[in-house]
C-alpha angles and dihedrals in degrees: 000000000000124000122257088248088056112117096259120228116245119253130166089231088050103029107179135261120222122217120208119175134189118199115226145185132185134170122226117249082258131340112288092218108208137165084278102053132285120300112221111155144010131223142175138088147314109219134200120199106192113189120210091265090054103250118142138234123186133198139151136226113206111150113212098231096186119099110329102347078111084085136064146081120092124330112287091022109144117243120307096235136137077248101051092046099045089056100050089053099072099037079068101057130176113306130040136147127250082252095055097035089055090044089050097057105085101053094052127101114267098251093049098037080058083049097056099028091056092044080053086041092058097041084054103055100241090121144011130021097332103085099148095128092333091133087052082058094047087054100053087046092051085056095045090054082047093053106033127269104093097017079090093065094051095022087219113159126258103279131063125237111277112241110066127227128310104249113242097006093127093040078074098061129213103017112230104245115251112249111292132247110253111248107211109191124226141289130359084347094073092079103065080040100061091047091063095052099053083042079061094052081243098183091194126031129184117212119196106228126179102047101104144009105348092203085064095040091057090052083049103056077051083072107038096055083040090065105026113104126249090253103040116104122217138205129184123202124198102175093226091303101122120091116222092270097048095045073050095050096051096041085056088062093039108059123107094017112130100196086065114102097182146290113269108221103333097182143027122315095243099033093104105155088052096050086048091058090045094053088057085066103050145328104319113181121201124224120145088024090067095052088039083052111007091180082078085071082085111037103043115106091199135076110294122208118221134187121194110191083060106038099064136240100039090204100076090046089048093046089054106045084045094053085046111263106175137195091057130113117208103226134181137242100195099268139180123253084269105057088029093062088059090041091057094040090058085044083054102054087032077058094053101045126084104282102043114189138161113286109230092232109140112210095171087066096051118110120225127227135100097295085060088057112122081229106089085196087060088052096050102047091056100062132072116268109249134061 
């Protein structure tokens, strides 16, 4: 039997696909500084999946390689890093068949199984322009999460969301994300910050928090509820970078404030049975804890971040936020036009299920050019040919 890296043979019954990627590296409009490190620049690769008809798929590959962005993907995917990535690449060459290609995905890093799995996606149907029974498709998908398969990808349990999908939600394309969250950077930054935002009528702002003096950071959030409207909402995030007493510290001050929405992993990623004790305070999210132990993703009572351009296969996480899965927030990882049209198509459906809330998409912190263009042919054209 080959491997599914093998060069496949061409059938009509299993025409080829042909695989095309463009490297690419971009620096954020300034370093987003958290509890991991600070975060100054993104890299990885455009790709274009043709199928033998012509049509087009497009996806992107960029590895966060920032705390444990290392991780993700299915269970028993290698490491999610430029070289991993890299390597694979070109283990993959030019040329598979749908068979192999789908063989191939679990055992790809996260960033590239999201690659492949959103050029599928959109060859399939399941998102973009290409609607033509596309919601037949997302159906049988969403079975398939509810009966194993993919459910490994996603590790969702046995049964599917209740709720159904919405009729005629893919016939409209790519969805219009919901408004974004407001990101609000660390430290004593966070103030002028935070008076743009409310400048810009942001509803909902997310402060990092944990990435320097504790004692300043807790004068700081003074300031910040002093000047947050009644109706505003507010998450902190501390990326895992708070020990037990300080979590304990901040949720002190926390309970009982309604404009809290809740505290983003607040301690470290494998901490559980803190994080457990903290949630029974008040709202804990999980972010970096569901891509350390994605079997979590299950059993967590709480909000749960996810990030798709990181977490693998797209389709299974689609499937779910269109049948209604609820408790999750649809977060970015700083992505290209090409991975942000899929992003903001998963916002939108997390928007219309049964527990709406802001995407953290943060569109302040997005550069401008031609590989941020919504066409992925406009992104691609701008970069040099090679991986």
């Amino acid at each position: 039997m080959s491997s599914p890296l093998t060069p496949p043979v061409s059938s009509p019954l299993n025409p080829p696909l042909r695989l095309a990627w463009r490297p690419f590296r971009f620096a954020l409009p300034r370093a987003l500084v958290t509890a991991q490190g600070a975060l100054q620049e993104r890299a990885g690769w455009l790709l274009r999946l043709q199928a033998s008809d012509g049509r087009l798929g497009w996806g992107e590959a960029a590895p966060l390689e920032l705390g444990v962005g290392r991780r993700g993907g299915a269970p028993g995917a290698c490491a999610d890093t430029l070289e991993a990535c890299r390597a694979t690449i070109a283990a993959l060459g030019p040329c598979l068949s749908r068979q192999q290609l789908e063989a191939a995905l679990p055992g790809l890093p996260g960033s590239l199984a999201f690659a492949v799995g959103a050029a599928l996606a959109e060859l399939e149907g399941l998102a973009g322009e290409v609607a033509a029974g596309g919601l037949a498709k997302l159906e049988g998908l969403a079975g398939e999460v509810g009966g194993g398969g993919l459910a490994e990808l996603e590790d969702l349990p046995g049964e599917p969301p209740a709720g159904g999908l919405a009729p005629g939600w893919l016939a409209k394309g790519w969805l219009p994300p919901p408004p974004s969250a407001w990101l609000l950077p660390a430290g004593a930054s966070v103030l002028p910050a935070l008076e743009e935002a409310l400048s810009s009528n942001a509803q909902t702002l997310k402060w990092k928090v944990a990435a320097g003096d504790d004692a300043l950071e807790r004068q700081l959030l003074e300031v910040v509820l002093e000047r947050l409207p009644e109706g505003a909402r507010l998450r902190l995030d501390a990326n895992g970078g708070w020990d037990r007493a300080t979590a304990a510290a901040w949720a002190a001050r926390l309970e009982g404030e309604p404009r809290l929405e809740w505290l983003e992993q607040p301690l470290a990623e494998d901490d559980l049975e803190g994080l457990e004790a903290l949630a029974a305070r008040l709202p804990v999210a999980l972010d970096e804890s569901l891509r350390r132990h994605p079997w979590l993703r299950q059993r967590w009572r709480g909000w749960q971040v996810r990030r798709p351009a990181l977490q693998g296969d797209p389709r299974p996480l689609l499937a779910a936020l269109a049948a209604g899965r609820a408790g999750w927030m649809v977060s970015t990882a700083f992505e290209t036009g090409v991975g942000r049209r899929l992003v903001e198509h998963a916002a939108a459906l997390q928007w219309r299920g049964p527990t709406p809330t802001a995407p953290g998409l943060a569109p302040q912190w997005r550069p401008t050019g031609p590989l941020f263009d919504h066409d992925p042919a406009v992104a691609w054209a701008s970069l040099e040919v090679g991986p």
